[in-house]
ZADO-1210 file (C-alpha; in nm, 4 decimals, padded with zeros to 6 digits):
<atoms>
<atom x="06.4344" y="-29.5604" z="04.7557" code="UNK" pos="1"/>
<atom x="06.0531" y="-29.6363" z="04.6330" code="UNK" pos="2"/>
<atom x="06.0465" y="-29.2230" z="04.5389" code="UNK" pos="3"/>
<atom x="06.3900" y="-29.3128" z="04.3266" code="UNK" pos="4"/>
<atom x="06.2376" y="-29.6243" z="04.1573" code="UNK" pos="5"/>
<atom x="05.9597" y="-29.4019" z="04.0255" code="UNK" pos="6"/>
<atom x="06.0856" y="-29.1563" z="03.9008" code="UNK" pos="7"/>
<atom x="06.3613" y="-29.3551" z="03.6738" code="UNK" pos="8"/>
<atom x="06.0818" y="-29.5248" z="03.5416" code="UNK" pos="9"/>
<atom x="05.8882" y="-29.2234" z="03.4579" code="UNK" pos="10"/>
<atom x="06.2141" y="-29.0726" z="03.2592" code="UNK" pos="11"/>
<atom x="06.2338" y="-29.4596" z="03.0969" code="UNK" pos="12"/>
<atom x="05.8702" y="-29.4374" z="03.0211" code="UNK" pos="13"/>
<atom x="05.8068" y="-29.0575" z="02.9082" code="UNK" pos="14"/>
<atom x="05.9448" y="-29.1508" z="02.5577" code="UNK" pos="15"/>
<atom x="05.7245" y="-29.4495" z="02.4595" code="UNK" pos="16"/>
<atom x="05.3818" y="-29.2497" z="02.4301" code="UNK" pos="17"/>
<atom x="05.4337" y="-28.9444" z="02.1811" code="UNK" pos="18"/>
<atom x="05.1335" y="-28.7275" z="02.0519" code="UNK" pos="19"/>
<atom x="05.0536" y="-28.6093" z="01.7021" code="UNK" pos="20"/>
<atom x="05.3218" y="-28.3449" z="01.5953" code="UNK" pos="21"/>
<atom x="05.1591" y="-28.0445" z="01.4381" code="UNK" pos="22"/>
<atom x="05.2029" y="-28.0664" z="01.0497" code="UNK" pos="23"/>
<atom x="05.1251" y="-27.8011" z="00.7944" code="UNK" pos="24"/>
<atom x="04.9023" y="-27.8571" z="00.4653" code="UNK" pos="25"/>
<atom x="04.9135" y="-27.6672" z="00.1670" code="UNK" pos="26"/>
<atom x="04.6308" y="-27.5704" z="-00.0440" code="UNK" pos="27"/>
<atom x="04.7609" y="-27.4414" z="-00.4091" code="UNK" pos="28"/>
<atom x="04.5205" y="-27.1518" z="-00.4950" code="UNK" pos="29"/>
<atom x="04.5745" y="-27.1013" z="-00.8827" code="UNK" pos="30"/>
<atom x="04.4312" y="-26.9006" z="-01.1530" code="UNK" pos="31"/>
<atom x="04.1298" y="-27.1084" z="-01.1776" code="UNK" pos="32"/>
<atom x="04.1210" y="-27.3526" z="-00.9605" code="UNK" pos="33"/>
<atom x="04.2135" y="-27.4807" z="-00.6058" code="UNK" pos="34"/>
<atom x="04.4316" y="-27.7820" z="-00.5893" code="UNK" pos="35"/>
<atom x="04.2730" y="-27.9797" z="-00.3880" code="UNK" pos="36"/>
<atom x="03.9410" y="-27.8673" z="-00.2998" code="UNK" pos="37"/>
<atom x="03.9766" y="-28.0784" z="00.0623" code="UNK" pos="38"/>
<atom x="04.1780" y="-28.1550" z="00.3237" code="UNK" pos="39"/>
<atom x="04.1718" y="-28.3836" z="00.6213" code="UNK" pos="40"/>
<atom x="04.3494" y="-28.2393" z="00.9254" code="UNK" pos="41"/>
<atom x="04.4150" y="-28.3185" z="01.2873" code="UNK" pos="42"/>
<atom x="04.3475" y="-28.0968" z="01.5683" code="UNK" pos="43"/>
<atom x="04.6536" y="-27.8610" z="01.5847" code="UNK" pos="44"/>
<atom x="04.7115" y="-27.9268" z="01.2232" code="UNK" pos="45"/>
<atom x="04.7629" y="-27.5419" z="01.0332" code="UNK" pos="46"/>
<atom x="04.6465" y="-27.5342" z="00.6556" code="UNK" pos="47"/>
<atom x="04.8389" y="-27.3387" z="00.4386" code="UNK" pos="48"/>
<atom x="04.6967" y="-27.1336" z="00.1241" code="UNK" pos="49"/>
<atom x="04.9217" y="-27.0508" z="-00.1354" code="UNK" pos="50"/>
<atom x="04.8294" y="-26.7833" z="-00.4056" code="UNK" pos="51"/>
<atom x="04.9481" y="-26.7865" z="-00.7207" code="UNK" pos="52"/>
<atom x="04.7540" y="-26.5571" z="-00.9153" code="UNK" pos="53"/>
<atom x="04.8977" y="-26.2251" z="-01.0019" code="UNK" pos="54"/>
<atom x="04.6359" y="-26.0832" z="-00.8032" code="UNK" pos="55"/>
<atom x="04.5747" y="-26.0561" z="-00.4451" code="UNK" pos="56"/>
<atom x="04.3034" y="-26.2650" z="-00.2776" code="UNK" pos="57"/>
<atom x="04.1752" y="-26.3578" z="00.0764" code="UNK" pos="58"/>
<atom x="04.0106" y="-26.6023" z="00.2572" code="UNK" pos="59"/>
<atom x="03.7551" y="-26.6774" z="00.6422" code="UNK" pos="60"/>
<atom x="03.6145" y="-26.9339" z="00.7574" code="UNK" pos="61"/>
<atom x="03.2596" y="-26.9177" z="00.9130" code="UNK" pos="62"/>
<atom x="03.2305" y="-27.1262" z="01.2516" code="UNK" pos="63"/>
<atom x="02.8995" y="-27.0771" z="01.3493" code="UNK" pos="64"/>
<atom x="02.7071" y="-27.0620" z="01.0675" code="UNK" pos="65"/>
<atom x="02.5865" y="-26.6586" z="01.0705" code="UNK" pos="66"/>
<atom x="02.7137" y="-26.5363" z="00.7264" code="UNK" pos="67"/>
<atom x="03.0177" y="-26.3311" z="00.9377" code="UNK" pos="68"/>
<atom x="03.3792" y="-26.4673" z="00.9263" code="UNK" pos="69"/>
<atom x="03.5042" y="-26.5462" z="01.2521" code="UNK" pos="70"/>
<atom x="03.8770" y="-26.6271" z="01.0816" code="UNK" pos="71"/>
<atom x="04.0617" y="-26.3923" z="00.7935" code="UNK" pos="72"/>
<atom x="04.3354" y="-26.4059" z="00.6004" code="UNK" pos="73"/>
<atom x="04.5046" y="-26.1846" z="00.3557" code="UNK" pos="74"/>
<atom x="04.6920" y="-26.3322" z="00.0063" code="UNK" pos="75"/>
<atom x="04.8915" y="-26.1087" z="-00.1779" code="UNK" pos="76"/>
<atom x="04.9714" y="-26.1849" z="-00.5784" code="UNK" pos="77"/>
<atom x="05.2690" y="-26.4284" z="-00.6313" code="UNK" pos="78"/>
<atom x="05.5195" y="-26.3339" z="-00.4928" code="UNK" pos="79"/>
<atom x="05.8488" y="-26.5305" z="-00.4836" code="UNK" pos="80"/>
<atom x="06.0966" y="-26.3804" z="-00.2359" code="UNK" pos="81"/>
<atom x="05.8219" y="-26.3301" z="00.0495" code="UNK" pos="82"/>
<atom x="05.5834" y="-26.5329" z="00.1745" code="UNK" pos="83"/>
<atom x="05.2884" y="-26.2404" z="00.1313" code="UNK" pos="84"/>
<atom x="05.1144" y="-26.4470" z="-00.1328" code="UNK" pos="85"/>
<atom x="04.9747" y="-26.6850" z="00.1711" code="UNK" pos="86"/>
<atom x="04.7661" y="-26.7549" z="00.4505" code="UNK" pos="87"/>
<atom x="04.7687" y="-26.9676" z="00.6784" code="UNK" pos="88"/>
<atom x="04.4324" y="-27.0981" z="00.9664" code="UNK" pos="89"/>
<atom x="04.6111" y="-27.2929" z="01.2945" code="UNK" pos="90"/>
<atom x="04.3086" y="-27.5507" z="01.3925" code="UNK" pos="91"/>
<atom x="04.4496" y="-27.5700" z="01.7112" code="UNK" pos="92"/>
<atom x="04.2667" y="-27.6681" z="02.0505" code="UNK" pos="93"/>
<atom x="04.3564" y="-27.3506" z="02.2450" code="UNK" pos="94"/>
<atom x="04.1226" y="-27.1051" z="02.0514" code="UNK" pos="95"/>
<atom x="03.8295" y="-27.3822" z="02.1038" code="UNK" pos="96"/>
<atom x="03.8606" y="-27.5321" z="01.7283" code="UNK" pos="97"/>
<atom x="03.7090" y="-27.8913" z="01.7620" code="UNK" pos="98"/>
<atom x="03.6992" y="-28.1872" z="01.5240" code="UNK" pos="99"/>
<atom x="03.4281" y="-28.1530" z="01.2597" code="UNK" pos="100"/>
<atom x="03.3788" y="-27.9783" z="00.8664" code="UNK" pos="101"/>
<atom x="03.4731" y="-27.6507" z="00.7874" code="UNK" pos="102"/>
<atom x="03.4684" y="-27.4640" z="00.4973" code="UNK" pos="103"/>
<atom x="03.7335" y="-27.1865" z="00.3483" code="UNK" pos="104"/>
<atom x="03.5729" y="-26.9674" z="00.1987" code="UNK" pos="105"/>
<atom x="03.8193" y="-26.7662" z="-00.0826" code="UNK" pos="106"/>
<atom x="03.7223" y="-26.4292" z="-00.1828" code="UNK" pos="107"/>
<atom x="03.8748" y="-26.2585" z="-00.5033" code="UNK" pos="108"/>
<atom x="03.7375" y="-25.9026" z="-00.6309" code="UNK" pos="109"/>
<atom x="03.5298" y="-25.8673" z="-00.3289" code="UNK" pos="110"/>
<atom x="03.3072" y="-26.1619" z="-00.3688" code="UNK" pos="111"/>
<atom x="03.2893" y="-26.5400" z="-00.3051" code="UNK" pos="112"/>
<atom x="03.5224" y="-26.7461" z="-00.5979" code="UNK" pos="113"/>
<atom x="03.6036" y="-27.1035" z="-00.4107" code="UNK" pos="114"/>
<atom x="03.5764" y="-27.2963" z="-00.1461" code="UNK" pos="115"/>
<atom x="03.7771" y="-27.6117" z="00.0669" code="UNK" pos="116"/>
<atom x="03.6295" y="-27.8335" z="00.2557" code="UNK" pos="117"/>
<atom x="03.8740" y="-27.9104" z="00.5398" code="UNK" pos="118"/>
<atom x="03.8015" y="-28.2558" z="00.7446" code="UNK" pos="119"/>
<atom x="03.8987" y="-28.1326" z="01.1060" code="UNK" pos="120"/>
<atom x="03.9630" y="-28.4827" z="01.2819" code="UNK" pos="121"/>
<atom x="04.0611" y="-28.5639" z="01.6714" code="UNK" pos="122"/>
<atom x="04.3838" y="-28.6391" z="01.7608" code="UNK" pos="123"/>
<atom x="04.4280" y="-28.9822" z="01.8337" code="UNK" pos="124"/>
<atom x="04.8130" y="-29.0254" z="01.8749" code="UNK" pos="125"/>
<atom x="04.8864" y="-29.1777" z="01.5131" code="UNK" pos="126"/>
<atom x="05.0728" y="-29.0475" z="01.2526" code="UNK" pos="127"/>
<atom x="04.8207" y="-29.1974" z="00.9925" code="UNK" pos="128"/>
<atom x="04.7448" y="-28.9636" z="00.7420" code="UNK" pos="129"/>
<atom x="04.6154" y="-28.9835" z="00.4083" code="UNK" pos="130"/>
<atom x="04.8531" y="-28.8913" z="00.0721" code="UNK" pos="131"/>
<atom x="04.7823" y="-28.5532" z="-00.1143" code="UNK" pos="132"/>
<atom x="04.9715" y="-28.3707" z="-00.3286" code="UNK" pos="133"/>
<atom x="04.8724" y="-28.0548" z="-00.0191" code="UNK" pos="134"/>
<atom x="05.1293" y="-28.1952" z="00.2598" code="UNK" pos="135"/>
<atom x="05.4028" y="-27.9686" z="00.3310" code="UNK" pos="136"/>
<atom x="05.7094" y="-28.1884" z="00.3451" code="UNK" pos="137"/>
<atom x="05.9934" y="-28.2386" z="00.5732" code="UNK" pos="138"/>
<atom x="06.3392" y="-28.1351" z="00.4568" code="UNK" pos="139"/>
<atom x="06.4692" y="-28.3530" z="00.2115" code="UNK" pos="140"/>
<atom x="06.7557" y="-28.6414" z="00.3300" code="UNK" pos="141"/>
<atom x="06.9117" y="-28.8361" z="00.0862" code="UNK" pos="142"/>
<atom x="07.0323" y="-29.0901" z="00.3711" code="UNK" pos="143"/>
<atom x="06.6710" y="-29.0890" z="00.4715" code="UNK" pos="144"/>
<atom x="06.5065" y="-29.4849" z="00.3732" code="UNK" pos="145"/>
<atom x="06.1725" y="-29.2770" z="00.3094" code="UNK" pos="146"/>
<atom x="06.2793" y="-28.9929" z="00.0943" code="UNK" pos="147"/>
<atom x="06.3307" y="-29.0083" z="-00.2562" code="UNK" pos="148"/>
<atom x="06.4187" y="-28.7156" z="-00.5620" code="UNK" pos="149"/>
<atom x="06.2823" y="-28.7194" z="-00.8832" code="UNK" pos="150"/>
<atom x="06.5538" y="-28.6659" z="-01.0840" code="UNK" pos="151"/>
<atom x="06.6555" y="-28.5727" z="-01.4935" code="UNK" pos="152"/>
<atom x="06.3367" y="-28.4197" z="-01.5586" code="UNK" pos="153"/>
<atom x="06.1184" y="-28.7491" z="-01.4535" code="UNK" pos="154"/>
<atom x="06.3497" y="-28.9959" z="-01.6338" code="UNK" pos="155"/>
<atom x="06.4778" y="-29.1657" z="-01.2859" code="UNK" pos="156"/>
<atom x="06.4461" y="-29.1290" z="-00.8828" code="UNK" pos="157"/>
<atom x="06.7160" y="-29.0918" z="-00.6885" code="UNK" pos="158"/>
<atom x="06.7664" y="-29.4540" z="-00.5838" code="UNK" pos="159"/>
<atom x="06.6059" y="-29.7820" z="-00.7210" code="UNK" pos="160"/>
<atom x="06.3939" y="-29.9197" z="-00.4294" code="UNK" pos="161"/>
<atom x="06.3283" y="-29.8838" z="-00.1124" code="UNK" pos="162"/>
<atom x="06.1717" y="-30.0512" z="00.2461" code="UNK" pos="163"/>
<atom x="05.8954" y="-29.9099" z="00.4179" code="UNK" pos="164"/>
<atom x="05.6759" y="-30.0404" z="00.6979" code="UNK" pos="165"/>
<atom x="05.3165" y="-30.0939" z="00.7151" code="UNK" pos="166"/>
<atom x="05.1361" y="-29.7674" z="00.7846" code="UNK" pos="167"/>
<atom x="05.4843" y="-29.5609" z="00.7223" code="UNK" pos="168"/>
<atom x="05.5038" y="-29.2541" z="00.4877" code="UNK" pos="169"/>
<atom x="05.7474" y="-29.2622" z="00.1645" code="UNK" pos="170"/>
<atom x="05.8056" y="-28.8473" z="00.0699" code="UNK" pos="171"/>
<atom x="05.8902" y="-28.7990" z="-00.3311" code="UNK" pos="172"/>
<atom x="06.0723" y="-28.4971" z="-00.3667" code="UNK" pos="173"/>
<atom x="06.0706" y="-28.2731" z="-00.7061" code="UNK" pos="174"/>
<atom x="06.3107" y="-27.9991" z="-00.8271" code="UNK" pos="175"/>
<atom x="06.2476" y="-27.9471" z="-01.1548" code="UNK" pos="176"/>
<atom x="05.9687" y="-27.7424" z="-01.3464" code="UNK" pos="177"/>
<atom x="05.6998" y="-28.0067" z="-01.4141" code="UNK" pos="178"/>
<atom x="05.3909" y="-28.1505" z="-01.3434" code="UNK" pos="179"/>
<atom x="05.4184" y="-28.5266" z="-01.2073" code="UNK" pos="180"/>
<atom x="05.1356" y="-28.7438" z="-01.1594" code="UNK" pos="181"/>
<atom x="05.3057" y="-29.0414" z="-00.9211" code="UNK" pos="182"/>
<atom x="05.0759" y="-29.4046" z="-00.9890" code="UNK" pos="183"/>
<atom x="05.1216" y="-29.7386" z="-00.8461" code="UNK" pos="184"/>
<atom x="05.1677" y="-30.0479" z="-00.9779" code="UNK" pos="185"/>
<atom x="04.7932" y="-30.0759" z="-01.1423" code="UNK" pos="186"/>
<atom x="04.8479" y="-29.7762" z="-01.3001" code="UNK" pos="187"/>
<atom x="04.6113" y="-29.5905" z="-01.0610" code="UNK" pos="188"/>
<atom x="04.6910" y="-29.2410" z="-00.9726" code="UNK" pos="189"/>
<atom x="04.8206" y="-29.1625" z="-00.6379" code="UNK" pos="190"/>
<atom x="04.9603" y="-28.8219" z="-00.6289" code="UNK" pos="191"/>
<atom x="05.0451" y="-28.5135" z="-00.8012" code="UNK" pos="192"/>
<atom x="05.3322" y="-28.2805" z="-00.7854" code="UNK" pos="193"/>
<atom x="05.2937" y="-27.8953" z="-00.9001" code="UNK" pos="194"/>
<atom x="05.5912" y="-27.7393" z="-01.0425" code="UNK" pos="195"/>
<atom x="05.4626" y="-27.3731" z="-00.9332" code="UNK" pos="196"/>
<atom x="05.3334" y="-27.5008" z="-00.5793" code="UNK" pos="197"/>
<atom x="05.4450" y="-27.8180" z="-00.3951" code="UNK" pos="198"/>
<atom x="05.7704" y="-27.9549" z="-00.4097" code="UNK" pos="199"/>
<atom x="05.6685" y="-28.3234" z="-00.3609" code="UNK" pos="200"/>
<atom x="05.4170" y="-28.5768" z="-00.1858" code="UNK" pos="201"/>
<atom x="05.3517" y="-28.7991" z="00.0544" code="UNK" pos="202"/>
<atom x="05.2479" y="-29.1523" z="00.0087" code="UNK" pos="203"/>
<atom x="05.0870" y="-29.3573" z="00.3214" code="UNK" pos="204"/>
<atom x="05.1292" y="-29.7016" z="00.2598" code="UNK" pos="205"/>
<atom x="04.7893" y="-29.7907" z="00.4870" code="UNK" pos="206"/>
<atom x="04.7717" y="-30.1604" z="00.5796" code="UNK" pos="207"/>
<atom x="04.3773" y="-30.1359" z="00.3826" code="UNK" pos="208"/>
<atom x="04.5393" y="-30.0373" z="00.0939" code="UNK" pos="209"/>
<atom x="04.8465" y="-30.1701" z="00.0529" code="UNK" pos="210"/>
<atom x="04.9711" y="-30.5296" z="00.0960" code="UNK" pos="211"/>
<atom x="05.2982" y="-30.6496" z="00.2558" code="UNK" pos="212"/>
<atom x="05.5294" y="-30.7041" z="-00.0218" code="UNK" pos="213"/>
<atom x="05.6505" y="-30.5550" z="-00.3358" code="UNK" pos="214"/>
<atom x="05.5180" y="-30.2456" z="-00.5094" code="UNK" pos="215"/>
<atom x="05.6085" y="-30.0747" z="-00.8286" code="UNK" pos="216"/>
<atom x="05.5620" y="-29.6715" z="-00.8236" code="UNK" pos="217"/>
<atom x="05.6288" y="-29.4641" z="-01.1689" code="UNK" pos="218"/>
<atom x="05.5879" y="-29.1291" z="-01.2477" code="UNK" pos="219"/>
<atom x="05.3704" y="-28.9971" z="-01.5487" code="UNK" pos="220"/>
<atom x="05.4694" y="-28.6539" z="-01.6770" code="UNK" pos="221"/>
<atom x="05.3460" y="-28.3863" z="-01.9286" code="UNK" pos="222"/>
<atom x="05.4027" y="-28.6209" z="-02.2248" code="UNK" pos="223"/>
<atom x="05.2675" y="-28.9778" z="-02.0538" code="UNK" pos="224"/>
<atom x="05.4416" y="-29.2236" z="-01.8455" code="UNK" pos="225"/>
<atom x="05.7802" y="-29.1723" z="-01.8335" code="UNK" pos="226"/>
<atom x="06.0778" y="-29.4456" z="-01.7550" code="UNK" pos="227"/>
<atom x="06.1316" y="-29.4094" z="-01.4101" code="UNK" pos="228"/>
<atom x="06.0477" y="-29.6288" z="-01.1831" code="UNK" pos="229"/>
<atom x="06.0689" y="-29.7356" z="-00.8014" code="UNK" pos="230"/>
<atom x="06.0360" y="-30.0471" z="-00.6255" code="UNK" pos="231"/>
<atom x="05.8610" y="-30.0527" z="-00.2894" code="UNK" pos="232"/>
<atom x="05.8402" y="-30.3269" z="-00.0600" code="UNK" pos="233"/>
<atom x="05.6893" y="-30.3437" z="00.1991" code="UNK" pos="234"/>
<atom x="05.7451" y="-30.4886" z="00.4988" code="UNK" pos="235"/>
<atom x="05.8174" y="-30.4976" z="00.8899" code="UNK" pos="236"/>
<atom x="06.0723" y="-30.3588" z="01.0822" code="UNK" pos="237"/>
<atom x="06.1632" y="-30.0976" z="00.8121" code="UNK" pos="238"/>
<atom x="06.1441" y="-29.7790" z="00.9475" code="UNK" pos="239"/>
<atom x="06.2622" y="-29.5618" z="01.2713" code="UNK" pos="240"/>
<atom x="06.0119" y="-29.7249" z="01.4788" code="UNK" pos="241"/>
<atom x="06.1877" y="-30.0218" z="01.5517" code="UNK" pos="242"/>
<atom x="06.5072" y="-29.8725" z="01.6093" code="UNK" pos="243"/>
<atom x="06.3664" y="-29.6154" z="01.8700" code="UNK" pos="244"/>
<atom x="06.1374" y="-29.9256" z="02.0177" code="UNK" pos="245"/>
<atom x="06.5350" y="-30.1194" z="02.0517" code="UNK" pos="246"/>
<atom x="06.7028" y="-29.7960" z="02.2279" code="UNK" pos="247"/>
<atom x="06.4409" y="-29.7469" z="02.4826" code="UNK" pos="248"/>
<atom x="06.4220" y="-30.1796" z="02.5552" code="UNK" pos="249"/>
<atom x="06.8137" y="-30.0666" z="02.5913" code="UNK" pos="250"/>
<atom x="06.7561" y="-29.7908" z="02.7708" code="UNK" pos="251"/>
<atom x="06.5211" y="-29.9277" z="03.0074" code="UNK" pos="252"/>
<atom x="06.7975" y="-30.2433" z="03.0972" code="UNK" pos="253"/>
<atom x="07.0191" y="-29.9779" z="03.1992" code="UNK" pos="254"/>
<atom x="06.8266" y="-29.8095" z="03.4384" code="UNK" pos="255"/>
<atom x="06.7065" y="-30.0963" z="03.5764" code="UNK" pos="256"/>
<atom x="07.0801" y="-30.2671" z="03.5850" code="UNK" pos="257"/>
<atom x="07.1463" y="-29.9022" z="03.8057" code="UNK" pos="258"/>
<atom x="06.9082" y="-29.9818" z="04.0493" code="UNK" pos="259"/>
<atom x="06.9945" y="-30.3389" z="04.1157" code="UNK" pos="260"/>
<atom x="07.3206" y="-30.2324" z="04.1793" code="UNK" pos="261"/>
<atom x="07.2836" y="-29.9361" z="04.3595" code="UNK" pos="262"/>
<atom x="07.0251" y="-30.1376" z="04.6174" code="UNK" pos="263"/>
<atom x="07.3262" y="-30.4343" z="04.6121" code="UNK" pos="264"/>
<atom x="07.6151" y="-30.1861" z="04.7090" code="UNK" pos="265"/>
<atom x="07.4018" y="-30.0272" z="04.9490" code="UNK" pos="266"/>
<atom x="07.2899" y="-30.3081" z="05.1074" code="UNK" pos="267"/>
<atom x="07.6354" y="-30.4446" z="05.2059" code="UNK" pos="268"/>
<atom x="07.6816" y="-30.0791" z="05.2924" code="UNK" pos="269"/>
<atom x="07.4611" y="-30.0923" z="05.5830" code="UNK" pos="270"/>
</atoms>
């Protein structure tokens, strides 16, 4: 009976503690210029370089310091029906990689050109990341509370407003052929979106930098600020969190409900 008990509540259990799930970050190598020049990644994390120069172009990374590349890739030029044109390093904790700074070195015409600095940091179980324009994004959702399109050209998003908790993540999707700078409601930039690279960004609505409440976000294009706008606010209980935190209370009243009544009808059993 005791062995029973145990293991129930180690199936009832298992789902409350989750680790970091492996995301991907893309770095937009252009004609002259890399967009952005860092990136902060978890162990496990895999950054992503995307070339899109008509040329081809490669990149290493040096761990220990001796001038020799212990890490290659090969870009080819752009190259839109393949994905030759990138490269991708895995920092995960199998080949030894362990949190500190490392720097991409990328190579064009046989010779150093640019670098990123990547921020390899532990991880600690959170999803906390910082917004860049670099984060690959999930498939889009339209039903999804954290997911918005940027629609006619920048002149709306796809819905009005929306709720996020503190600490959540709001992705802004983009399908058309500009450049969008997203800002916040004092005008400040917060992230970018690259017609020829990303498709979108990822805002994280920290609890240091954002207050509980609402928030305005816009979108300035090519020609300025344009008339779209969406209202955030900010509060508890608004994302997937809450609902997973109610199914496993649930969950857990079931199993125990099984066990009281499996020790009652075995009890007047014996």
């Amino acid at each position: 009976m005791k062995r029973l008990i145990v293991i129930l509540l180690i199936f009832t259990l298992s789902g409350q503690v989750a680790a970091h799930g492996a995301n991907s970050y893309a770095i937009i190598v252009r004609n002259e210029s890399v967009m952005p020049e860092t990136a902060d990644l978890l162990v496990n994390d895999t950054l992503v370089l995307y070339n899109t120069a008509a040329w081809n172009r490669s990149a290493g990374i040096d761990v220990d310091g001796d001038g020799v590349f212990d890490h290659t890739c090969e870009m080819g030029a752009r190259n839109t029906t393949s994905n030759e044109d990138e490269c991708q390093f895995t920092f995960d904790a199998n080949n030894s990689w362990i949190p500190g700074t490392y720097t991409v070195s990328i190579r064009q015409n046989g010779s150093e050109w640019r670098e990123v600095t990547v921020e390899l940091l532990p991880d600690n179980h959170t999803e906390a990341s910082p917004a860049g324009p670099y984060i690959l994004l999930p498939t889009f959702d339209p039903n999804a509370e954290n997911m918005v399109m940027i629609e006619g050209n920048g002149s709306s998003f796809s819905r009005s407003s929306v709720r996020i908790a503190p600490g959540g993540n709001l992705y802004i999707y983009s399908s058309g052929e500009e450049d969008y700078t997203i800002l916040r409601d004092n005008s400040v930039q917060i992230c970018q979106i690259y017609a020829s690279g990303a498709s979108g960004c990822k805002i994280w609505f920290s609890s240091q930098d954002w207050s509980e409440g609402q928030h305005t976000i816009s979108i300035a294009g090519p020609d300025g600020a344009g008339p779209a706008t969406l209202l955030v606010r900010i509060q508890e209980g608004a994302d997937a969190n809450t609902g997973t935190g109610m199914v496993q209370m649930i969950a857990s009243l079931g199993v125990l409900t099984c066990l009281v009544l499996y020790t009652y009808y075995r009890t007047r059993r014996n």
